[in-house]
C-alpha positions as CSV (number, residue, x, y, z in Angstrom):
1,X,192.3,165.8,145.0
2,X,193.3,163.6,142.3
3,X,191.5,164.4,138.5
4,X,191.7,161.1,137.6
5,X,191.9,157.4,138.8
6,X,193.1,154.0,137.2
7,X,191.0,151.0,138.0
8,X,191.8,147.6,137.3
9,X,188.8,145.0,137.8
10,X,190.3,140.9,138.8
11,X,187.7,138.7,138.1
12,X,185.4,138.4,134.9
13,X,182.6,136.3,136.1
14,X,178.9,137.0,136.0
15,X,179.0,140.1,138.5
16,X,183.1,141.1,137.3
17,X,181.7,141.1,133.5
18,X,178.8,143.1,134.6
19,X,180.1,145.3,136.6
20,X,183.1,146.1,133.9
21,X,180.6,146.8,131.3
22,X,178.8,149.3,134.0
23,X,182.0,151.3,134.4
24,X,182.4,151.8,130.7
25,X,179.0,153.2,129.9
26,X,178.8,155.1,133.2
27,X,182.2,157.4,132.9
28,X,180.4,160.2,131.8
29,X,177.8,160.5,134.5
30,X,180.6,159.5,137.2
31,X,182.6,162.2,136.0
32,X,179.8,165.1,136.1
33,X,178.8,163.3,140.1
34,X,182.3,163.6,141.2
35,X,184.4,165.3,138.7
36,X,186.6,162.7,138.7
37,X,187.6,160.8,135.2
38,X,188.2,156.9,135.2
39,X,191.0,155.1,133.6
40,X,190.3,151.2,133.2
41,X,194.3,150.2,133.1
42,X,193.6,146.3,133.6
43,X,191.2,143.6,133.9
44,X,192.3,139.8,134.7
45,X,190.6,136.3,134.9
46,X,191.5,133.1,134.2
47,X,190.6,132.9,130.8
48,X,191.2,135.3,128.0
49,X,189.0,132.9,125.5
50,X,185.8,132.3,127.5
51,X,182.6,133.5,126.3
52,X,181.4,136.3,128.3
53,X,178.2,138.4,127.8
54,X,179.8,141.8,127.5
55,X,183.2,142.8,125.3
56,X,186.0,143.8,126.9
57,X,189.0,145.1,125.8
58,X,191.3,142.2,125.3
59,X,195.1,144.8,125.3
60,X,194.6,145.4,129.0
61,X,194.0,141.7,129.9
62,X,196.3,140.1,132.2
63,X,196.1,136.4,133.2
64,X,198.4,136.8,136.5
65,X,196.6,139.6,138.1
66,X,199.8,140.2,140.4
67,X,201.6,141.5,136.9
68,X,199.1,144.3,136.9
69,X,200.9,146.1,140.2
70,X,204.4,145.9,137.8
71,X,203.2,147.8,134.8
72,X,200.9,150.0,136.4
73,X,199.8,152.7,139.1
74,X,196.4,151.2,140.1
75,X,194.6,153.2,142.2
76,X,191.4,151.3,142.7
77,X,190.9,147.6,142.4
78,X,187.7,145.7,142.0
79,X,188.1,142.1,143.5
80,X,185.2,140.1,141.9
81,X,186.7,136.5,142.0
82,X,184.5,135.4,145.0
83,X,187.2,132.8,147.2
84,X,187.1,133.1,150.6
85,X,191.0,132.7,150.9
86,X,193.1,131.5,147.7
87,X,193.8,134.1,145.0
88,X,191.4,136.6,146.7
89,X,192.6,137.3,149.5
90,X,196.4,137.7,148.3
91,X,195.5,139.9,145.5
92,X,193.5,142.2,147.8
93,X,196.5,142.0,150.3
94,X,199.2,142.9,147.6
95,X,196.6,145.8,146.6
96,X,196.5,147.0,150.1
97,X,200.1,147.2,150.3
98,X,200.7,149.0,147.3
99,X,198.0,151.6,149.1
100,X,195.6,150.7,146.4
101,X,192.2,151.2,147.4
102,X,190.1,148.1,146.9
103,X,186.3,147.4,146.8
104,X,185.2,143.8,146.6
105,X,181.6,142.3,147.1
106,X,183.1,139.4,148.5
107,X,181.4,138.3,151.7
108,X,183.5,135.2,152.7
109,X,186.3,137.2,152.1
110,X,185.7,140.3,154.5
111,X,183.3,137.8,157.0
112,X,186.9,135.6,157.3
113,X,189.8,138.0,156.8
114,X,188.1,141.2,157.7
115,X,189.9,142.3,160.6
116,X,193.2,141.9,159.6
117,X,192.7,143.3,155.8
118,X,190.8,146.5,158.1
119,X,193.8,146.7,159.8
120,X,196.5,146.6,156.5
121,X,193.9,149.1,154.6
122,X,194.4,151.6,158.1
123,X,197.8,151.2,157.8
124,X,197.9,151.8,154.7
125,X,195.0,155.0,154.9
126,X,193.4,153.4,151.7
127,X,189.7,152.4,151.6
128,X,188.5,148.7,152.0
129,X,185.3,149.2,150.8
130,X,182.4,145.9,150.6
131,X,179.3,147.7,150.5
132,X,178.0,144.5,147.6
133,X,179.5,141.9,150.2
134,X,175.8,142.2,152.3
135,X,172.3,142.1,150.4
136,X,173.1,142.9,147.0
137,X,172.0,146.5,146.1
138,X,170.5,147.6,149.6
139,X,172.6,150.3,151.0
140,X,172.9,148.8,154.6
141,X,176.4,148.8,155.2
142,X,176.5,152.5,154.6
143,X,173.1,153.3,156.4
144,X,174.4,151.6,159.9
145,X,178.7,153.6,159.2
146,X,177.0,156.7,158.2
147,X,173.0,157.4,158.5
148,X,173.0,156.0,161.9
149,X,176.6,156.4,163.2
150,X,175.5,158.2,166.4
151,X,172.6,155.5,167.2
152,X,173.1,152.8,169.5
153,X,172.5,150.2,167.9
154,X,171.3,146.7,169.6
155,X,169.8,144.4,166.9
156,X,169.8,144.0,163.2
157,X,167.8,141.0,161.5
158,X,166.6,140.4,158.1
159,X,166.3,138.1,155.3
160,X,169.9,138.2,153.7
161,X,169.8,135.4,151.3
162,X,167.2,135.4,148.0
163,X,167.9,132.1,147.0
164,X,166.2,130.9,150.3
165,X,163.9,133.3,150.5
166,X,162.7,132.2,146.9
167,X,162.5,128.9,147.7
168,X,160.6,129.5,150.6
169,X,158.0,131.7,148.8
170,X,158.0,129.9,145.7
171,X,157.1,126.1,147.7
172,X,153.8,127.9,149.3
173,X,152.9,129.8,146.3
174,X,153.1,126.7,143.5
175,X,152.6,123.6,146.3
176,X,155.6,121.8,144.9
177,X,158.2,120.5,146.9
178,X,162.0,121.8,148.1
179,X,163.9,119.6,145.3
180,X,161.5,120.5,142.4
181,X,161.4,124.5,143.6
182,X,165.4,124.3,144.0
183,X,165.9,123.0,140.2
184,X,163.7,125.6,139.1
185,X,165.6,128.2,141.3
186,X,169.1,126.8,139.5
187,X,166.9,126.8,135.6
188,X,166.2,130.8,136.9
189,X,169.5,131.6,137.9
190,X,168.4,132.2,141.5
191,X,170.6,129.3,142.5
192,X,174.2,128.0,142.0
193,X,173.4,125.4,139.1
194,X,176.5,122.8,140.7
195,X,176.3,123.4,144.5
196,X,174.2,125.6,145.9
197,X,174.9,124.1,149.5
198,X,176.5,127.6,150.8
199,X,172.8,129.5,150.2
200,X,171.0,126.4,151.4
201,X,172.9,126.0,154.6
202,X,173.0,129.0,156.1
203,X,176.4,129.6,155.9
204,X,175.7,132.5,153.3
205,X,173.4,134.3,155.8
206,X,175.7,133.7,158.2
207,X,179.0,135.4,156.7
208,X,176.9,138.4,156.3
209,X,175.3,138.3,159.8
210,X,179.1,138.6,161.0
211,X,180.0,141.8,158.8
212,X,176.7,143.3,160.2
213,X,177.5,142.6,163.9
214,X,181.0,144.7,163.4
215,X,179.7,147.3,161.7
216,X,176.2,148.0,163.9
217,X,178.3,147.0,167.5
218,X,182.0,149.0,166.4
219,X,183.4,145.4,167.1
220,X,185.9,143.1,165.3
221,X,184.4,140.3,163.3
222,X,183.5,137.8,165.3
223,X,184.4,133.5,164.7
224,X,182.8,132.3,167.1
225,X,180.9,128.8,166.7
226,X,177.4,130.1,167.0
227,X,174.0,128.6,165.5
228,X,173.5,128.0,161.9
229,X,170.7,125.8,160.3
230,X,169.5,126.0,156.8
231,X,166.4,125.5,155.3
232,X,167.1,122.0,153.5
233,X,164.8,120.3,155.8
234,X,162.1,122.6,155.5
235,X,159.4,120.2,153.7
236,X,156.1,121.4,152.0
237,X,154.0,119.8,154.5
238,X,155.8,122.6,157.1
239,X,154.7,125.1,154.4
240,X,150.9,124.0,154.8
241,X,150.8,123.6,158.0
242,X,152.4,127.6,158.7
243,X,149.8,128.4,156.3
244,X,147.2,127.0,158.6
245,X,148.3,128.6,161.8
246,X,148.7,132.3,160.1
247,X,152.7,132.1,159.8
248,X,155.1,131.7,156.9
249,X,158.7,130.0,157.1
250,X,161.5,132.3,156.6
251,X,165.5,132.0,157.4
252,X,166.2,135.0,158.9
253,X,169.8,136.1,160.2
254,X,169.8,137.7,163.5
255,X,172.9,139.5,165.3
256,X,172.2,141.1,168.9
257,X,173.5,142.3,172.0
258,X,172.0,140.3,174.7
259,X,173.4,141.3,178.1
260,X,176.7,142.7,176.5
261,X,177.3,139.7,174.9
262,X,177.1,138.7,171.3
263,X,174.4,136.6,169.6
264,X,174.7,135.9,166.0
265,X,172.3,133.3,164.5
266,X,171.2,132.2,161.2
267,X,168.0,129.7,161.2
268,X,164.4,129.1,159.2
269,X,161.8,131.0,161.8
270,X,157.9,130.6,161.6
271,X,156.9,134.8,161.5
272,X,153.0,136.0,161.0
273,X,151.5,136.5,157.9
274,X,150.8,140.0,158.5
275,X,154.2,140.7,159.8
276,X,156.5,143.4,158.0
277,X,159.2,140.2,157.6
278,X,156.3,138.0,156.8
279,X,155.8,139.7,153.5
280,X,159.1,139.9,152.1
281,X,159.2,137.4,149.2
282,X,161.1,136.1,146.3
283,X,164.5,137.0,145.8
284,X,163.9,140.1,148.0
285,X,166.2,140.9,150.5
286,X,165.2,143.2,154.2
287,X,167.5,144.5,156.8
288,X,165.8,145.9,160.2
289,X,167.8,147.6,162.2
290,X,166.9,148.5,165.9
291,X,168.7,151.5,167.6
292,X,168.0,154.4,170.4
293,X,167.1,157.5,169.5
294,X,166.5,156.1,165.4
295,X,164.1,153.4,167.3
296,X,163.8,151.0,163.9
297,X,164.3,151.4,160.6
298,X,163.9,149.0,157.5
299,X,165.7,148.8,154.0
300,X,164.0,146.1,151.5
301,X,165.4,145.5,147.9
302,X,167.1,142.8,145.4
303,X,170.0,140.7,147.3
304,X,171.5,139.3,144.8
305,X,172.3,139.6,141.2
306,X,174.8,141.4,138.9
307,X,172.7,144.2,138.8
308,X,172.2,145.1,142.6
309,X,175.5,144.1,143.5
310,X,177.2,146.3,140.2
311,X,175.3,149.1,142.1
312,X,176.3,149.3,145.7
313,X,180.4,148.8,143.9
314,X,179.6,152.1,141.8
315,X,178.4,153.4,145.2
316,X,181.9,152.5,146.7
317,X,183.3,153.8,144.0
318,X,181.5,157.1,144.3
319,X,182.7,157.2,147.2
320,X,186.2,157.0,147.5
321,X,186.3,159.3,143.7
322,X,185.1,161.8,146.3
323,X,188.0,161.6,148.5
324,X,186.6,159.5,151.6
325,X,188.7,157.9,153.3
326,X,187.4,156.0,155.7
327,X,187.7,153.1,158.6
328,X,186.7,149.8,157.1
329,X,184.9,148.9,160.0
330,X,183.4,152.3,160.7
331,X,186.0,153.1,163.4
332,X,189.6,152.6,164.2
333,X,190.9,149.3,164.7
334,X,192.6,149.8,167.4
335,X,188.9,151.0,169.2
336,X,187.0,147.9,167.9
337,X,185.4,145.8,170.6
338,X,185.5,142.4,171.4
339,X,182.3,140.6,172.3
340,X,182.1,137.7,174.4
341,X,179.4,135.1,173.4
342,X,176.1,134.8,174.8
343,X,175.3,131.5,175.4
344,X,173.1,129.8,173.0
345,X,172.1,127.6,175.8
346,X,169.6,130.1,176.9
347,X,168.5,131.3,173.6
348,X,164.9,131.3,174.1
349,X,161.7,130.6,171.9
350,X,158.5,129.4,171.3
351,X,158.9,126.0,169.1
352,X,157.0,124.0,166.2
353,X,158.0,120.3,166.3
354,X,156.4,118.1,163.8
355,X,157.0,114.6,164.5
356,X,155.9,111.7,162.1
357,X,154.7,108.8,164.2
358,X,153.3,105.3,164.0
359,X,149.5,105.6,164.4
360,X,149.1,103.5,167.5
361,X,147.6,104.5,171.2
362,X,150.4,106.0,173.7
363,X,152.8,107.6,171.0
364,X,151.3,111.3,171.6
365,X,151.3,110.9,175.5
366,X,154.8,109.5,175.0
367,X,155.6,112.9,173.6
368,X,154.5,115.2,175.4
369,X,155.1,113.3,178.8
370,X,159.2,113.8,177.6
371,X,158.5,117.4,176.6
372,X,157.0,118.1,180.1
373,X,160.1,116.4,181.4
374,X,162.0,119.4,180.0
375,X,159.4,122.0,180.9
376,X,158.4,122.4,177.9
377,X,154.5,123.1,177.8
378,X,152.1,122.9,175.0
379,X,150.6,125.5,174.0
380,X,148.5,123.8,170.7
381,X,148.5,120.8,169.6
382,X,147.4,119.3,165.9
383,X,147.0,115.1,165.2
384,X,146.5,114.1,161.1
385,X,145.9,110.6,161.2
386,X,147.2,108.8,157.7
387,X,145.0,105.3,158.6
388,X,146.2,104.1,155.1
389,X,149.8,104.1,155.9
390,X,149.5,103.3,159.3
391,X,150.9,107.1,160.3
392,X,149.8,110.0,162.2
393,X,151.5,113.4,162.1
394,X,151.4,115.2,165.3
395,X,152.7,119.1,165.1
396,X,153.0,120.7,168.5
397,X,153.4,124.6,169.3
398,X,154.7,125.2,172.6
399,X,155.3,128.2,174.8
400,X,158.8,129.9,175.3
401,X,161.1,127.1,176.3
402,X,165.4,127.3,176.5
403,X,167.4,126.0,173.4
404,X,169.0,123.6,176.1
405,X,165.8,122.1,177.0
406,X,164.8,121.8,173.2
407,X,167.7,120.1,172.3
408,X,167.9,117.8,175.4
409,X,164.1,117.2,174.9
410,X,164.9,116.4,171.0
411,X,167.4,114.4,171.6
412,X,165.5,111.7,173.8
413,X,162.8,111.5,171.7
414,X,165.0,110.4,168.5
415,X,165.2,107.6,170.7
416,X,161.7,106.5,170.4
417,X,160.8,103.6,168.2
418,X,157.0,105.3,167.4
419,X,158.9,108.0,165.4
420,X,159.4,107.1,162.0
421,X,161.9,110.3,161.5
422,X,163.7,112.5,162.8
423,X,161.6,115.5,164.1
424,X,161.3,119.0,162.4
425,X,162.2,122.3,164.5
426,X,161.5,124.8,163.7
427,X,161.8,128.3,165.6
428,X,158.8,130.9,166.3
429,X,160.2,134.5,165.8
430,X,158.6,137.3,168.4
């Protein structure tokens, strides 16, 4: 094995700075754990001038990171520029091809191009390691490829993104509303200060639900069209209410096998107060995992950050220092499954609707006249009259019911005059 290793690190932002000023006061104590010395040969970013929090060592900067490859032998890179496709993905596939071994905590990335970067990394028997790319510093990726390898797994859900999660907690613990939480999210660094639509979405969630499904399932990363909400309708009148009724709002991330089939889903969910999920707040991250004979396990920690995600890289790192060389996807390509999708049609839950109303005699008959149209039956029912603005809120829980009949139902009823807006959904999680 190899005595030493020469890393180059693309990308200087917040967790690229980070993490290069981890590797340079941690060489000693990653050379006692694996007996391996590091080399930093090159770092690159856009910018040799911009401030940054941490010194670096401005002789090995390069601005074209594809210059690196011609003056040195790199034999790790650290891809920590965060695009999806773009500059990312070539500099990971010219790393590849030069049987670098490359760690990145880049979720779009791997949730986009992961099968056929898995595939060139095989080929190439160098690692493709993105430990970072799911939770921050939780070690699920490496639980559900290593710790459970032998289980059969058949559901993993969590709460994946802290920003939400924040939010969420942060709204019922201060009473303020979503727009005056999310600024203070941005102010705390919780939140993208320009755009945080990709947290607040669900796509976020979402690209990390996929890279769980390959790993937990042994199947190739799935693109199918599959349901995502966010949680930027979620108002602080829904907080109050879930408050009322025992429950709290999370968006939770669910992947499963249903039938052989693949369900991946990202939405907000109403779970109990005294539930395990129910009490994960803040930034806090949880993965559950369910699986025969392990039955199911949990993993709770920090999601996001440049500290978290600066550890699971190290623990890449680690890793390949101590000559594993392993599958990116946990097996072979060429054994990776292919799911078909279970249709969300049949998806099947328990509901909250809220519907604003005008505060006049028929509206709630007309409502529940066109739920029972769709068989969808009430199971409790709660009217707040507002006599001063001529309103009435009406929040209905109902029993299981069929996403098709939900969205059918939903649909009509946006049709009807009496309600001011457009209805809230939101999800009950069993």
């Amino acid at each position: 094995m190899k005595k030493k290793y020469n890393i180059a690190v693309v990308g200087l932002g917040q967790i690229g700075s980070y993490l290069l000023n981890e590797l340079n006061i941690k060489k000693k104590i990653i050379e006692v754990k694996t007996g391996v010395k590091i080399n930093i040969v090159a770092i690159s970013a856009k910018n040799i001038k911009k401030k940054r929090k941490f010194k670096f060592n401005k002789k090995i900067f390069f601005s074209n990171p594809f210059e690196i490859f011609k003056k040195h032998k790199v034999d790790i890179l650290f891809e920590a520029i965060g695009m999806s496709d773009g500059i990312s993905k070539k500099i990971v596939e010219e790393a590849l091809n030069n049987k670098t071994h490359v760690i990145t905590p880049n979720k779009g990335l791997i949730s986009k191009h992961g099968n056929s970067l898995a595939k060139l990394a095989e080929k190439n028997n160098v690692n493709l390691e993105f430990e970072a790319s799911v939770a921050g510093g939780i070690p699920i990726l490496r639980t559900i490829k290593e710790g459970l390898t032998t289980n059969k797994i058949t559901k993993v859900y969590g709460i994946l993104n802290g920003t939400c999660n924040y939010i969420l907690s942060e709204m019922e613990n201060s009473n303020q509303k979503f727009t005056d939480v999310l600024i203070k999210a941005q102010k705390l660094g919780y939140a993208e200060p320009g755009n945080p639509k990709l947290d607040l979405n669900g796509f976020d969630a979402f690209a990390k639900v996929r890279i769980l499904s390959a790993l937990a399932f042994n199947s190739k990363i799935s693109h199918q069209k599959c349901l995502m909400e966010g949680i930027e309708r979620i108002e602080l009148d829904d907080i109050k209410i879930a408050n009322q009724l025992d429950l709290r709002i999370k968006l939770l991330g669910i992947t499963e096998l249903k039938n052989d089939k693949l369900f991946e889903t990202v939405h907000p969910c109403m779970v109990g107060k005294s539930s395990y999920i129910g009490n994960v707040n803040g930034v806090m991250n949880a993965v559950i995992t369910e699986g025969k004979p392990v039955g199911e396990s949990v993993l709770q920690g920090e999601g996001a950050g440049p500290g978290p995600t600066s550890s699971s890289l190290l623990s890449d790192l680690l890793s390949i220092l101590r000559g594993n060389i392993k599958k990116p996807l946990g097996v072979s390509f060429s054994n990776l499954k292919s799911f078909k999708p279970y249709n969300v049609n049949n998806y099947t839950n328990s509901l909250y609707l809220r519907f604003v109303v005008r505060d006049k005699p028929g509206v709630l008959s007309q409502i529940t006249n066109s739920l029972a149209k769709f068989n969808i039956s009430v199971k409790r029912l709660i009217q707040t009259p507002d006599k001063k603005n001529n309103k009435a809120t009406i929040v209905i829980i109902t029993h299981k019911t069929p996403e098709i009949n939900c969205r059918n139902c939903l649909s009509l009823l946006k049709r009807n005059k009496n309600i001011l807006k457009a209805p809230t959904l939101i999800r009950l999680f069993d």
